[in-house]
C-alpha positions in Angstrom: -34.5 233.5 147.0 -32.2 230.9 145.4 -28.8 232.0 145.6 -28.3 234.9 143.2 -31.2 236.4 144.1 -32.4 238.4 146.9 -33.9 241.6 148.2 -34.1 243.4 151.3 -35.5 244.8 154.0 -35.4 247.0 157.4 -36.1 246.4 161.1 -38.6 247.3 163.8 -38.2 249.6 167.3 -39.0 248.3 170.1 -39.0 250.1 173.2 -35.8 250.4 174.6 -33.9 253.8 175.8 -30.0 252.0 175.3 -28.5 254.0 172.2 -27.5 252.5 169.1 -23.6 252.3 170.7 -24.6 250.7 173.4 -24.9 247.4 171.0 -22.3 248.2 169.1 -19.6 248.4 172.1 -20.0 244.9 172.4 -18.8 243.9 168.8 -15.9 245.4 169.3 -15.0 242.4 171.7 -13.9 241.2 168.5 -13.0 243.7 166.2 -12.7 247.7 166.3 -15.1 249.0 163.5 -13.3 251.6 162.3 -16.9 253.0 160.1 -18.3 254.5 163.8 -17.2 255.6 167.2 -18.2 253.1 169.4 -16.9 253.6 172.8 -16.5 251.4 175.3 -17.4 247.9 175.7 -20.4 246.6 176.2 -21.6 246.2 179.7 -22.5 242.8 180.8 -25.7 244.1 182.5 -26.6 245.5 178.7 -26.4 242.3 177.4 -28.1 240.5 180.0 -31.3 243.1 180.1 -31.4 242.1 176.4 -31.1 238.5 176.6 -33.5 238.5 179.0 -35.9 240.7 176.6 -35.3 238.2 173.7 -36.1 235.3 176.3 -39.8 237.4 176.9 -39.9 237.4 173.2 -39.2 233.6 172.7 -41.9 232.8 175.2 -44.4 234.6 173.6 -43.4 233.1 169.8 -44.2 229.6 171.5 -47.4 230.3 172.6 -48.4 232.0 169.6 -47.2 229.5 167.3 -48.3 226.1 169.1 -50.9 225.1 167.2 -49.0 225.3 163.8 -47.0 227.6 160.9 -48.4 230.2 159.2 -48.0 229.2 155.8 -47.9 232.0 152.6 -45.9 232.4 149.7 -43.3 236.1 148.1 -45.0 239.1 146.8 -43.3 242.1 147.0 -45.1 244.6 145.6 -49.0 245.3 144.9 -49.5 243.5 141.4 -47.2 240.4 142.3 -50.0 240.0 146.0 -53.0 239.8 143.7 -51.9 237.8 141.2 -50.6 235.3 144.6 -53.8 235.5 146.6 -55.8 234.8 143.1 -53.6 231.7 143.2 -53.7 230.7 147.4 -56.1 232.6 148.7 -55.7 235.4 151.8 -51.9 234.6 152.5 -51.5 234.7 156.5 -47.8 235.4 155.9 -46.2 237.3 153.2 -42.2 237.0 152.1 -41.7 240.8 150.9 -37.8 241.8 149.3 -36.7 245.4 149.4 -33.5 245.4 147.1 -32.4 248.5 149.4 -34.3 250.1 152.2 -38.0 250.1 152.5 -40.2 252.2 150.6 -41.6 255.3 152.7 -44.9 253.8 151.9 -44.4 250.4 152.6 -47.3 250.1 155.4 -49.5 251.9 153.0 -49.4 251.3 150.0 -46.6 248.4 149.8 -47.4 245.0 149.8 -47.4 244.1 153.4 -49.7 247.1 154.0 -52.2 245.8 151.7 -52.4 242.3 153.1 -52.8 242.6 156.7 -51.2 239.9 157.7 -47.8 238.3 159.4 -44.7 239.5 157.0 -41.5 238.1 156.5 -39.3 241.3 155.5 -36.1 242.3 154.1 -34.1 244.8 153.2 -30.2 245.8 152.3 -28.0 248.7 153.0 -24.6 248.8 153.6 -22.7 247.8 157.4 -21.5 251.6 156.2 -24.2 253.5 155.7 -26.1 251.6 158.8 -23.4 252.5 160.9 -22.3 256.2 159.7 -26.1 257.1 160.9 -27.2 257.6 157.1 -29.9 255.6 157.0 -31.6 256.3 160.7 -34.2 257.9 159.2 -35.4 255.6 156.6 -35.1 252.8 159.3 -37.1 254.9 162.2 -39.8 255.6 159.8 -40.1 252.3 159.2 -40.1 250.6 162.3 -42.1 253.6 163.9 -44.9 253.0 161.3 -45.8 249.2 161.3 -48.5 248.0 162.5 -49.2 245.4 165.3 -51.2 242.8 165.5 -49.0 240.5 163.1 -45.6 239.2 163.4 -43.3 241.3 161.4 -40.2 239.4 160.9 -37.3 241.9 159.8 -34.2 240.4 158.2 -31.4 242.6 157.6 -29.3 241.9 154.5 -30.3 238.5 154.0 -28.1 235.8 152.7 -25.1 237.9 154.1 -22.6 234.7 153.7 -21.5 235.4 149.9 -20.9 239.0 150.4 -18.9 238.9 153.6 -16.7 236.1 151.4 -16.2 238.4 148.3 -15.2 240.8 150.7 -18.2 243.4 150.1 -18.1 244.4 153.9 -16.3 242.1 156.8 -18.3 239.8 159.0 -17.3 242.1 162.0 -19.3 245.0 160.1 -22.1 242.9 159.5 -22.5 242.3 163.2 -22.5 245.5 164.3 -24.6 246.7 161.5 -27.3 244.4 162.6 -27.1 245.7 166.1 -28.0 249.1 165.5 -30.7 247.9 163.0 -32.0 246.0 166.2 -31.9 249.6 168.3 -33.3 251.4 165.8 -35.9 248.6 165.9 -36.6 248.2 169.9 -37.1 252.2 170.0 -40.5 251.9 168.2 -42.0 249.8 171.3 -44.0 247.3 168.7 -44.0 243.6 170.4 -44.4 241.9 167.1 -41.1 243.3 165.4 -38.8 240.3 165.7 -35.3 240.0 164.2 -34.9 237.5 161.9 -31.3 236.6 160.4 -32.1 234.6 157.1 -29.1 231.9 156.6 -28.8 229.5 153.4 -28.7 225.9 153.7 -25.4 225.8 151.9 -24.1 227.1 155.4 -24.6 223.6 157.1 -23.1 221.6 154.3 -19.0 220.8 155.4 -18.0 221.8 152.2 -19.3 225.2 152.6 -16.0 226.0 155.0 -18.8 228.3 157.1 -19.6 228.5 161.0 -23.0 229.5 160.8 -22.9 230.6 164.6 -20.3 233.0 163.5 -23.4 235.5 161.7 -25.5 235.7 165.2 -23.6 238.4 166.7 -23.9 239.4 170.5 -26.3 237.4 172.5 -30.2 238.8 172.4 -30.0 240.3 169.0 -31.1 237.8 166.8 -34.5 236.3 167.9 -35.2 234.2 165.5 -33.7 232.0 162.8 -34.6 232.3 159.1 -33.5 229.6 156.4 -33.1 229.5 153.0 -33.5 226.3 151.6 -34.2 223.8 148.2 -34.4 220.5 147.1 -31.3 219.2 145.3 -30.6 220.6 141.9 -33.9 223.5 142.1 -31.7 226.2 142.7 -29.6 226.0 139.3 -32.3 223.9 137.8 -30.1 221.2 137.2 -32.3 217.5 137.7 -34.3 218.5 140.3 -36.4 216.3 142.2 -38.9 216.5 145.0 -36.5 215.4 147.8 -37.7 215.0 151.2 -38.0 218.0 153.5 -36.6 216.2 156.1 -33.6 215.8 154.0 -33.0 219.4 152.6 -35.3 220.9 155.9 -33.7 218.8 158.6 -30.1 219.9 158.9 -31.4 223.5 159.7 -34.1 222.6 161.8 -31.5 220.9 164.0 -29.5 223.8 163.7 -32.0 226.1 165.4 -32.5 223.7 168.2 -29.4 223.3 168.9 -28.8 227.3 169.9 -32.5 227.5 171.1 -33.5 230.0 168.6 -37.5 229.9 167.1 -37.4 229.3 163.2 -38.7 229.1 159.9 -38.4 228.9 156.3 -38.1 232.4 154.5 -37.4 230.7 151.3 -38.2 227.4 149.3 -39.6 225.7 145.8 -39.5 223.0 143.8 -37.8 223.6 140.1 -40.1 220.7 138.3 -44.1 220.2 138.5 -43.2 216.4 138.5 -44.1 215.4 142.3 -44.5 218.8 143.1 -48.3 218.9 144.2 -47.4 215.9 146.6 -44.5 217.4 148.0 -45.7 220.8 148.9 -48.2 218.8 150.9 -45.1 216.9 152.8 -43.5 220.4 153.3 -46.0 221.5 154.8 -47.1 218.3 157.3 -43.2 218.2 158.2 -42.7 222.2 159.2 -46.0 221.5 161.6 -44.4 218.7 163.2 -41.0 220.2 163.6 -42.7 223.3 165.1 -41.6 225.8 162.4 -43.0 229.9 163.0 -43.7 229.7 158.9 -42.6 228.6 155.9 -42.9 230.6 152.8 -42.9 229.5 149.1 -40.7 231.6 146.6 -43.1 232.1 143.6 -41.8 234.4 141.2 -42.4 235.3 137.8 -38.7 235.9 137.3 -37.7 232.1 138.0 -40.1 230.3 135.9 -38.4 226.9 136.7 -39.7 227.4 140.2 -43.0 229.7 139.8 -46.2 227.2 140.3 -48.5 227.8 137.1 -49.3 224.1 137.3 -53.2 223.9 138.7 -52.0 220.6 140.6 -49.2 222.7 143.2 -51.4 225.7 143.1 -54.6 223.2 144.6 -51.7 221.6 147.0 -50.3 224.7 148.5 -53.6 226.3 148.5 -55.0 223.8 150.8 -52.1 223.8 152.9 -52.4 227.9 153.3 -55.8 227.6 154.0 -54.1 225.3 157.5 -52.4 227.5 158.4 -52.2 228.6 162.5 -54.7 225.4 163.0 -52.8 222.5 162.4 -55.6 221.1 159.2 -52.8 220.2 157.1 -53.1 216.0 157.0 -50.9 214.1 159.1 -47.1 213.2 157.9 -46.1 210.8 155.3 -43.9 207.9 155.7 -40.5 209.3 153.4 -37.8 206.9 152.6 -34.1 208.5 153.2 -31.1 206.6 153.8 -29.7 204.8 156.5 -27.0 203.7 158.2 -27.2 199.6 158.0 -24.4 197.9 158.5 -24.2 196.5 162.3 -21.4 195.9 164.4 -19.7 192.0 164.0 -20.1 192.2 168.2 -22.6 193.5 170.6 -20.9 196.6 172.4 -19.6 196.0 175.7 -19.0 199.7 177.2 -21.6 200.6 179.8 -23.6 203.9 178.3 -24.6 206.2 180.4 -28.6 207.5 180.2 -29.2 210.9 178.2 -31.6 213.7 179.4 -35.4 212.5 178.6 -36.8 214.6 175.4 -39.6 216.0 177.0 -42.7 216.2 174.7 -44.1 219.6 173.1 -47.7 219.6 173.4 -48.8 216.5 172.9 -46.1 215.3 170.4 -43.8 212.4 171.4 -41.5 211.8 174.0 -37.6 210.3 173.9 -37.2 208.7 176.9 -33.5 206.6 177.9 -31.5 207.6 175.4 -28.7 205.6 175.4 -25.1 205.1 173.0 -23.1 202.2 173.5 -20.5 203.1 173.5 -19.9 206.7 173.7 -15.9 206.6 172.6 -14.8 205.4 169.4 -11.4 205.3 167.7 -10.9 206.5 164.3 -10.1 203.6 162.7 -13.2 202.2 161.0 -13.5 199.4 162.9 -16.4 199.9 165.7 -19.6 201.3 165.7 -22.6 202.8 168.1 -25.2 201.6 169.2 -28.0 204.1 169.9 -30.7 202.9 172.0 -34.3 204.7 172.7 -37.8 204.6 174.1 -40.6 206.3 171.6 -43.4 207.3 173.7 -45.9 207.3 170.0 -45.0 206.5 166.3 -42.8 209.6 165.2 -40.4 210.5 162.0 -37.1 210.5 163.7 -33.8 212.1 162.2 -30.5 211.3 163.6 -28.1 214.4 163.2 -23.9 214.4 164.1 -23.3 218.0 165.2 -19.8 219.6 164.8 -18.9 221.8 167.3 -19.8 224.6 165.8 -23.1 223.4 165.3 -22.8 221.7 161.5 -24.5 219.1 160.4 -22.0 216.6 159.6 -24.4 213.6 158.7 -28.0 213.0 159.1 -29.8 209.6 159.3 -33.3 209.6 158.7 -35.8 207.3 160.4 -39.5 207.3 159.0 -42.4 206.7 160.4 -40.9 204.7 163.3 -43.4 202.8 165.3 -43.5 203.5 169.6 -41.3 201.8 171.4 -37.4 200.7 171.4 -35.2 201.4 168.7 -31.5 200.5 167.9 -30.2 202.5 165.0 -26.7 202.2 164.5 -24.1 205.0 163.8 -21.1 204.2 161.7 -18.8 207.0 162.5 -18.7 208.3 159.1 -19.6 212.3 158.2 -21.6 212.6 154.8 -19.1 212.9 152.5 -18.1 209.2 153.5 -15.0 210.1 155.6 -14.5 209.1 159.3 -14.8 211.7 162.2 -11.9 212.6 162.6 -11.0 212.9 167.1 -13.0 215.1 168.4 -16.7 215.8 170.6 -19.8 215.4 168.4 -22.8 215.8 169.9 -25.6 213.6 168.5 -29.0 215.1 168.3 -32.0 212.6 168.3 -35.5 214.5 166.8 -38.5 212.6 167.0 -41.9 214.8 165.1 -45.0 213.4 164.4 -48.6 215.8 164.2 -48.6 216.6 167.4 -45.4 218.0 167.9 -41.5 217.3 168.5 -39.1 216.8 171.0 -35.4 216.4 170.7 -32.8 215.0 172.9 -28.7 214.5 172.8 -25.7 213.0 173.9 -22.1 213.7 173.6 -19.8 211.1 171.6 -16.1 211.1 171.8 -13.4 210.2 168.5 -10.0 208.8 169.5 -7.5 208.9 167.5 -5.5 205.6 167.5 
């Protein structure tokens, strides 16, 4: 939900006989949690039989979800579903809070019983109480009772970011809290129970001071990504407009593809009618060509600012549910976004040495000699880049400079760019209009059309003077 605003939601067992301590061992690489006796560390071959489950699981979420999202919209309890499926029809994926754990009777007579259908769920408990052993019960019965057939997306104390910072339970707790979730999970052997940590957009922003890397935890326990995300001023319902979702969707799309991690959109809305009907179709045309698992629309009675009661969204997102899994949703839109524009007074001279080729999903487009010229710069203002690549079809492209720890530190957008060459140029500024300071960026290049999305990347070097 916007910030402010969230409930919660337990995990999924899978089958797996390592105890709850064998996960936990390995958080204490970095800090002792002083809540649970761990142990020793973590074995490396522990990790590595996990990492290589999550890799199994990954596999199977791309073949599952090639053709396109599934597309639905919150509802977390019986009354809130049918007034949402009166609005959009059958919902083939449902965004259920638990302000605590889940109800004994979630699978039953819950929400995400009664629908049948894929689930993004949540849930909240104290690091504590997760680790102490207090809630293994609730959890088990949980986990032990879902069904299969659906992807059941599990998200353990969503949004975690303000709570660590007001200093509610330490980011160390938090990890280790999740692992055990994520044993407690793998012990009920269901394939479709997939851990989902749910991040807000805020998190990518550099003035958010945040690493969002620094919430995955050990390798193989997080198998997919989960975002939060809204337009510019819907979340405090201060001038909001329909902004493009390759603007407010693109930074964390990046993000995900930058660690390799499956992804959607737990969260998002609109806080005016004006535009909306239009943009709800744009939201959904860009998460199919970006290759997103789903995308789910927060419509709740309680935020009236961003609940649709306008018959003009309802019709829009009720056509774009009905896509859902089948790819039906019409083709992207041209969307304006800024650019970078002002070129270089002289061509580049530095010989740039060929990127990796993008290679295609499905029949989406390829990225092929990818180029930047040059690939140092110094920090003074006074040179530029050149980037230089091959579009095998007409794509949306969006150009994003990567911090190291995986921020987006500016994003160009490129719209509806016909095949062939391009030559954008990069400035060397990060969005808040200040130049990199020295340092290794990587530059991410993301070409999406219908069909699907490819991305490719090169690393470029700041120089202090």
């Amino acid at each position: 939900m916007p910030r402010g605003r969230k409930s919660a939601r337990p995990h999924k067992r899978a089958a797996n006989p390592r105890s709850p301590e064998d996960y936990q061992k390995g958080v204490r690489r970095h800090r002792l949690v002083a809540v649970v006796s761990l142990g020793a560390l973590l074995a490396v071959a522990v990790i590595a039989a996990r990492a290589a489950q999550v890799r199994e699981h990954h596999s199977r979420l791309s073949s599952s979800a090639s053709a396109a999202p599934l597309f639905g919209s919150s509802a977390s309890n019986a009354g809130l579903l049918s007034t949402e499926t009166a609005k959009f029809g059958h919902l083939p994926i449902l965004r259920v809070y638990y302000p605590g754990l889940p109800a004994a009777n979630a699978w039953t007579m819950g929400a995400a019983g009664i629908n049948k259908s894929a689930i993004v769920v949540s849930f909240k408990a104290s690091p504590s109480s997760i680790l102490s052993g207090a809630d293994n019960s609730s959890l088990t019965h949980f986990f032990d009772t879902a069904p299969t057939g659906h992807a059941i997306y599990y998200s353990y104390y969503p949004e975690p970011e303000s709570f660590i910072a007001a200093g509610d339970f330490s980011l160390a707790d938090f990890k280790a809290a999740w692992a055990r979730v994520v044993w407690l999970a793998d012990q009920a052997h269901n394939p479709d129970l997939r851990s989902t940590l749910v991040l807000t957009n805020w998190d990518l922003s550099p003035q958010s001071g945040r690493n969002w890397k620094d919430y995955l935890g050990l390798p193989g326990i997080i198998s997919t990504l989960g975002w939060d995300a809204y337009p510019a001023g819907t979340v405090h319902d201060n001038n909001p407009y329909a902004q493009s979702p390759a603007d407010f969707m693109g930074p964390e799309v990046a993000a995900a593809k930058s660690v390799g991690l499956p992804f959607g959109f737990a969260e998002f809305g609109l806080a005016t009618a004006t535009g909306r009907a239009t943009w709800l179709t744009s939201v959904g045309q860009y998460l199919t060509s970006v290759g997103a698992l789903f995308g789910t629309y927060f419509d709740s009675p309680g935020w009236p600012h961003i609940f649709m009661s306008d018959s003009s969204s309802v019709s829009s997102w009720r056509q774009v549910v009905a896509g859902s899994g089948n790819g039906t949703v019409l083709p992207p839109a041209p969307t304006p976004a800024p650019t970078d524009s002002a070129p270089p007074t002289a061509s580049p001279t530095t010989s740039p040495t060929p990127a990796p080729t993008g290679a295609p999903d499905a029949a989406g487009p390829a990225i092929t000699k990818f180029t930047m010229n040059p690939q140092t710069l110094v920090d003074n203002g006074s040179n530029h880049v050149r980037l230089r690549f091959d579009l095998s079809q007409a794509a949306n492209v969006t150009i994003c400079v990567l911090g190291s720890d995986g921020t987006v530190l500016r994003q160009l957008s490129e719209p509806s760019l016909s095949a062939g060459w391009h030559s954008p140029w990069y400035l060397g500024y990060e969005s808040a209009g200040h130049l990199l300071p020295a340092g290794s960026y990587p530059i991410l290049v993301v070409a999406s059309n219908a069909g699907g999305s490819t991305t490719t990347e090169l690393m470029l070097t700041v120089t202090s003077q």
